[in-house]
N, C-alpha and C positions, 0 to 999 in steps of 0.2 A: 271236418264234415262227419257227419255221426253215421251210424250203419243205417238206421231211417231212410238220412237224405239222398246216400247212395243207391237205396233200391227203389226212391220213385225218382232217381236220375234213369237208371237201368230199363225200369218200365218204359217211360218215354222215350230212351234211344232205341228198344227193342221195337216200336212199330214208328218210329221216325225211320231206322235203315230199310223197313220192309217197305215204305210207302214212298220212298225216295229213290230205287234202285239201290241201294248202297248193301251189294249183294257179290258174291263170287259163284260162279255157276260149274258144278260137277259135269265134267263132263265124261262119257265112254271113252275106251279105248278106241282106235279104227281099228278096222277088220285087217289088216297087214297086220298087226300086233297081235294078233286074236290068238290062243291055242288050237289044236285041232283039235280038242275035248270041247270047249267054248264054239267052235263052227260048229262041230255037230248037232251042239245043245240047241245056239239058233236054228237047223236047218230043222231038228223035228218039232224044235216050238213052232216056225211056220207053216210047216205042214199041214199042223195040227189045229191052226186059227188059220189058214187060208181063207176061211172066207167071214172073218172078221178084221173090220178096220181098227191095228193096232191103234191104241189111244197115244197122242202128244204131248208128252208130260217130261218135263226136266225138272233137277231141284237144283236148289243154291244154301251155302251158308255165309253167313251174314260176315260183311267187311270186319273186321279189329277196328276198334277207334277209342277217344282217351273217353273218358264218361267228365272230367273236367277241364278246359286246356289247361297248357299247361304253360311254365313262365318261360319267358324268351324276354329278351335283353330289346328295348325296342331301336335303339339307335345302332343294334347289329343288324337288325332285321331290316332298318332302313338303307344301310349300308349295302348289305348286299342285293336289295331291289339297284339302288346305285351302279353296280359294277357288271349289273347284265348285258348292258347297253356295250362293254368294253370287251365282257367275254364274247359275245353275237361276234363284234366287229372282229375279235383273236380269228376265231374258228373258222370265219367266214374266208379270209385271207389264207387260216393255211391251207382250206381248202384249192384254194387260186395257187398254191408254189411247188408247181411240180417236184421241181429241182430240191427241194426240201424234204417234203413229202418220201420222194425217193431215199432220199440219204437217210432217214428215219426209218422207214422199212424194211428195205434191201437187206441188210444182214439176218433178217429174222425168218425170211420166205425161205428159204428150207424146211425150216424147224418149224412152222405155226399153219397150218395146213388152211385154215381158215383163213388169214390174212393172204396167204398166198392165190385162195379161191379169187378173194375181191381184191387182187392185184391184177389179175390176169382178164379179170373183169373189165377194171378200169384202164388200161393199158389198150383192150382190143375197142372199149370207145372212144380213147385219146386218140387210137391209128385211125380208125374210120371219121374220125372226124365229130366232134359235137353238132349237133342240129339246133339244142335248144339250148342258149347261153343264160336264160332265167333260172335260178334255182332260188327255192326258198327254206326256211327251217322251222323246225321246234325244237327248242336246244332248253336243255335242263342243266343247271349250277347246282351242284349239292354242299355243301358245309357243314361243318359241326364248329362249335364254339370249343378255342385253348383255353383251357381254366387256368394254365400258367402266364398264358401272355394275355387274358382275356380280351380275345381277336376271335375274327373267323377265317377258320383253316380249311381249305377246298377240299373235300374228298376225292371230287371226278366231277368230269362235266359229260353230260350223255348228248349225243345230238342227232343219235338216230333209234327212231321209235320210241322216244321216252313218252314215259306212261304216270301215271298215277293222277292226273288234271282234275278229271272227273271226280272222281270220291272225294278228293281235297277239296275241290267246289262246295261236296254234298255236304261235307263234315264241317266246313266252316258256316255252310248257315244253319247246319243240325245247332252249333253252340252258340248261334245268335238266338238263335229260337230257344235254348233252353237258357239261358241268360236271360231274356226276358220275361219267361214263364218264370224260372226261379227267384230270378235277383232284380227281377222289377229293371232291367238297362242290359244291352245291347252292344259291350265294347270290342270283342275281338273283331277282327280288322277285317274287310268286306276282297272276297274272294271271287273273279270274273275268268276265268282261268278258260272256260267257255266260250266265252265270247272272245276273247284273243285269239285263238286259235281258228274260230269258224271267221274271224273278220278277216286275217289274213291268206284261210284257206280263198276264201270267198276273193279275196283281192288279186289273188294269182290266176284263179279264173278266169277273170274279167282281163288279165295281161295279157291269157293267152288267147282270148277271142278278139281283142284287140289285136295282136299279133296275124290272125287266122285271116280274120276280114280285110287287115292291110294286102294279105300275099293275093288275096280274091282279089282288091283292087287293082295290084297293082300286072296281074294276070288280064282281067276283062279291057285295062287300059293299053295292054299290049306291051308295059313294059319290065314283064318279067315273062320266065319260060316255065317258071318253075308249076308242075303240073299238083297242084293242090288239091283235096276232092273239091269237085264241080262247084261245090257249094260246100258250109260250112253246115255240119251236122249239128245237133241238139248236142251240146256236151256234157261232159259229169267229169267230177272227181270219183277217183279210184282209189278206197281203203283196200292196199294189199293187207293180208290179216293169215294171222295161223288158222288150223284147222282143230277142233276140239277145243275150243276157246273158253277158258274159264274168265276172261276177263273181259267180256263185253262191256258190262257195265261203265267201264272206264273209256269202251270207245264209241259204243251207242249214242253217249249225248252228244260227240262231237256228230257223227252223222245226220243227226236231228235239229241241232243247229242249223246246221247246210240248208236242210229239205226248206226250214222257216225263212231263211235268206233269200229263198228262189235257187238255189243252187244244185245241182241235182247229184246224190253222193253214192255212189254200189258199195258194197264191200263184194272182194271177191279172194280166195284163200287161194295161199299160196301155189299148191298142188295144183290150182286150176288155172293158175295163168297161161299156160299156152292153150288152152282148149276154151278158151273164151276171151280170149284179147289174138286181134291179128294186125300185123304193120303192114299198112300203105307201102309201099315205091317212093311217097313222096313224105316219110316220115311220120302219117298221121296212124297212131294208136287208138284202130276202134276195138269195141267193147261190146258184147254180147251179151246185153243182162236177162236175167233170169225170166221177169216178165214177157209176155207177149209184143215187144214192141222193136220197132228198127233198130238197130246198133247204134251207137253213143259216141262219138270224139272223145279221147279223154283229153281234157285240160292239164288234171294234177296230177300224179301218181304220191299217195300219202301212203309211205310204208309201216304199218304196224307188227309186221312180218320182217323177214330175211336176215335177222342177229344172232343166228345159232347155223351152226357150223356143218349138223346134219341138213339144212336143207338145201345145202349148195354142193347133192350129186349133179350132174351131168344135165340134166333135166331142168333141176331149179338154178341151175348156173347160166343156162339157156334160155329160161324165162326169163332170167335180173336181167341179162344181156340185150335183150328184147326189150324188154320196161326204157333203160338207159338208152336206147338206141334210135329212140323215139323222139316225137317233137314234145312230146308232153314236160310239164313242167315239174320236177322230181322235188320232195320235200321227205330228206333232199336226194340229192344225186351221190352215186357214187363215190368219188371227188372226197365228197365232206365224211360218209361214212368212211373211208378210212381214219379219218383224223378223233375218232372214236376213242382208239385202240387206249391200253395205256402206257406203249411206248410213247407216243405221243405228249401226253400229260407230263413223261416224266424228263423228255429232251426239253420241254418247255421251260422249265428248271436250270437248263443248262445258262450258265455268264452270255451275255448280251442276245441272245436269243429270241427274247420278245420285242427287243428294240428292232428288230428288222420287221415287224407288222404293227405294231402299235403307235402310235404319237407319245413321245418325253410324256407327258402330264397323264397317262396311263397308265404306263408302263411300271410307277412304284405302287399304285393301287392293287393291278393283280399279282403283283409277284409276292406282296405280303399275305397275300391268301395261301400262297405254296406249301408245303409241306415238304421237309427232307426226302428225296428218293432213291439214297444208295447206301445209307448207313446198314450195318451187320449184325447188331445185337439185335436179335431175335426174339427175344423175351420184349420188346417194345414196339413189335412190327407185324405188319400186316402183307401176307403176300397174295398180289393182284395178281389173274391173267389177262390176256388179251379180251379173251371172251367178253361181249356184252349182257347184257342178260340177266346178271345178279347170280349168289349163286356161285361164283365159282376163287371166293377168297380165301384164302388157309391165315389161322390164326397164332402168334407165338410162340409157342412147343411144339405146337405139330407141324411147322416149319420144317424140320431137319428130318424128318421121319415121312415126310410128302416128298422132297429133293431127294430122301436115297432112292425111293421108290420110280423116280420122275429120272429120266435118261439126260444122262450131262447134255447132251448138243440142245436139248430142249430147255435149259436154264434161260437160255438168251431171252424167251418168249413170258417172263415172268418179270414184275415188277414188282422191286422191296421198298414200302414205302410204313414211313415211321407215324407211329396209330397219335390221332391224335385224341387226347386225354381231354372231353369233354366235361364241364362240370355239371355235376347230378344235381335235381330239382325232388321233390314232390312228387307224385304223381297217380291218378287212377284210371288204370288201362282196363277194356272189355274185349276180352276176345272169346270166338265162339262157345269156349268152354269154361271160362273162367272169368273172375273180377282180380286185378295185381292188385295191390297197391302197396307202394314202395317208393324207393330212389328210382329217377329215369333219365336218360339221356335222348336228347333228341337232334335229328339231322334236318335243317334246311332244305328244302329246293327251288333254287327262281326259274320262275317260266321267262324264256324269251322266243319272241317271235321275230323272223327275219325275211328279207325279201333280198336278191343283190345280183345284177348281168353281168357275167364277164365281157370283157371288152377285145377284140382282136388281137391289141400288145397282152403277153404271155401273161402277165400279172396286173394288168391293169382292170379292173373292175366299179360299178357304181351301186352304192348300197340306196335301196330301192325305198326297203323299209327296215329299219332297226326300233322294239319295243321291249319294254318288261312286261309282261302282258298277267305275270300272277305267279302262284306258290304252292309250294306244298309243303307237309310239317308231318315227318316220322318220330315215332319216341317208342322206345326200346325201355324193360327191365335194365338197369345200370350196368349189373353183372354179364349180357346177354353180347354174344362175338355176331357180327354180320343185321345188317334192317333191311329184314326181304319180308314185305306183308302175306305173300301167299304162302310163304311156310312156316307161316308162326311165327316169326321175330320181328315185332314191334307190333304199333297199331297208328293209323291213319287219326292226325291230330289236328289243332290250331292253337296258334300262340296266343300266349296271356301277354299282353306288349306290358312289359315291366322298365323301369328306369336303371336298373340292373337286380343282379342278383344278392339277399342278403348272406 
């Protein structure tokens, strides 16, 4: 591609992401963070315009994204659409095993202050008792390709609050459209990432008011006691959501969806969950939204919130608790967010381990995605924490110089998991300040959607709905440690389905 083609490719992506949402939003600091130099500065600006209506104005800079896709192997890329349906069914299950669950933790709840929050969580709703046995997910698969064994090797499987849908939706029809305009045809592979998520939000709703109307019946018929509000309110799903959100764009369209469905969606940030959500007596979670109008049932609770470790003081530990404690339908519930962590990922590893949740004809499919997780050479390894969130990996050398620094009892809480050596392509990356073009490596993710009831016996459960519902495609400078789009490493892509690589 000549310099020409690159800059009226550039042209048209630059008002393709402005007209698309495909946008990151700067946001302020809150006033808790502020200096007492910074309060003053606001308190004599307002002062001083009291009787002018500040004007509403926010800015954003524009998503990373490749200016060409880039190649990807298409019978991997098939492959792993294949194995989401098996991961949903893994995670779903260990979500259901206590007993396991525990033996995977337990040693770590000293040392990992975080996982200890959402132990003590999940423990004081296992004692009280579950109200609502439906949970549902959005569970993300990520991979890179082994140029050694050329396979796909797992990185991590995320299943609470995974993010990145939207703009992969945005991005794969940015390069059908420039495919078209440019090369006269239309072949990267069609991206609904959208519509998967708002179908099964949308279908959980519909479970729970079904649920809702049964306890009415079966209350007005006299044969239940159980005191339900009078009547069934207007409901909504609930986006729990950070505060200072630069990443709306990514959740907006899911909410928007909803609205188009009939479904009615708030968002409401974290901070403010106890002062606008209040629990029933008889379990039901209303919701005080911002407009003028009665309080809302909530059906869902969709967390895009609660994966960082500051927000679970005393407070927001006491809101999650609240959320979970409810008849509302968790996507997902506690339960499954611990199965997060990457202890987990990497006991999974352990000899016969998956054969206690998986069916034989499974069971060699995912375990060939695995990746080594105790080997020691450092110079070949990537060290994971618990943390969700991205963000928090240490890379090869600076392994031994993080652990002296890092308190021996807190080793336990760290996973050595051996990098897998993807093979480089081509490639031309846009990011806000600059055009790459170079060698690139890019990571995989499959979207899965899931629905599934626990059943009365401890481990028994019925999977409701299991889908692959869509994708997403990061690519990285070759030479570049860690793919975190909001701070510079990589850019939001789409695959060139190739027969393999030359």
């Amino acid at each position: 591609m000549t310099g020409d083609d690159v800059k009226d490719r550039v042209r048209e992506i630059h008002d393709y992401r402005l007209t698309h949402g495909m946008l990151l939003k700067h946001v302020e600091r809150h006033n808790d963070y502020l200096s007492t130099w910074d309060r003053l500065s606001r308190h004599i600006s307002k002062q001083s315009a009291k009787h002018k209506q500040a004007p509403i104005t926010s800015s954003t800079r524009p998503l990373a994204v490749s200016v060409l896709p880039t190649a990807f192997p298409r019978n991997h890329f098939e492959h792993a659409r294949d194995l989401q349906t098996c991961f949903n069914e893994l995670y779903i299950r260990l979500a259901n095993n206590h007993t396991w669950l525990s033996e995977v933790r337990s040693p770590l709840l000293k040392h990992d202050a975080f996982l200890a929050s959402l132990s003590r969580i999940y423990e004081n709703v296992r004692s009280h008792g579950r109200r609502q046995n439906v949970v549902c997910g959005i569970f993300r698969s990520d991979y890179m390709l082994d140029a050694a064994q050329s396979c796909l090797k797992q990185v991590e499987t995320n299943v609470f609050s995974a993010s990145g849908f939207a703009h992969a939706q945005n991005v794969a029809k940015m390069h059908r459209h420039l495919r078209r305009a440019f090369d006269g045809h239309a072949d990267p592979p069609e991206n609904n990432n959208g519509n998967g998520i708002a179908d099964m939000l949308a279908e959980a709703d519909s479970i729970y008011r079904r649920q809702a109307n049964q306890i009415l019946g079966e209350v007005a018929a006299g044969l239940s006691e159980t005191s339900h509000s009078a009547k069934l309110r207007k409901t909504c799903i609930l986006m729990i959501v950070q505060p200072q959100n630069f990443n709306i764009a990514d959740e907006r369209p899911i909410e928007y969806a909803l609205w188009d469905r009939g479904v009615s969606c708030y968002r409401c940030e974290w901070r403010d969950i106890s002062s606008r959500t209040h629990l029933l007596d008889d379990g039901t979670l209303v919701f005080r939204p911002p407009t003028p109008q009665e309080p809302l049932e909530v059906s869902v609770v969709y967390y895009r919130a609660g994966y960082e470790a500051h927000e679970y003081d005393s407070r927001g530990s006491e809101a999650r608790t609240t959320l979970e404690m409810s008849n509302a339908i968790k996507c997902p519930d506690i339960a499954t967010h611990l199965t997060t962590c990457k202890t987990v990922q990497q006991a999974l590893t352990r000899p016969r381990t998956l054969e206690r949740f998986l069916p034989h004809d499974k069971v060699q499919m995912v375990r060939e995605t695995f990746v080594e997780m105790h080997t020691f050479d450092i110079a070949d390894c990537v060290l994971k924490a618990n943390d969700d969130g991205g963000g928090h990996n240490v890379y090869r050398t600076d392994i031994p110089a993080f652990l002296a620094a890092t308190a021996e009892e807190k080793w336990c809480t760290f996973t050595l998991m051996k990098l897998i050596r993807p093979p480089q392509s081509s490639g031309v990356l846009m990011t806000p300040d600059d055009i790459y073009r170079g060698t690139v490596v890019s990571e995989l993710g499959v979207l899965g959607t899931c629905i599934w009831e626990r059943k009365p016996n401890a481990e028994d459960l019925e999977v409701l709905r299991n889908d692959c519902a869509g994708w997403t495609l990061k690519t990285k400078p070759s030479n570049v440690d860690g793919m975190m789009l909001v701070k510079g490493l990589g850019a939001m892509d789409c695959p060139s389905l190739q027969q393999s690589f030359d």
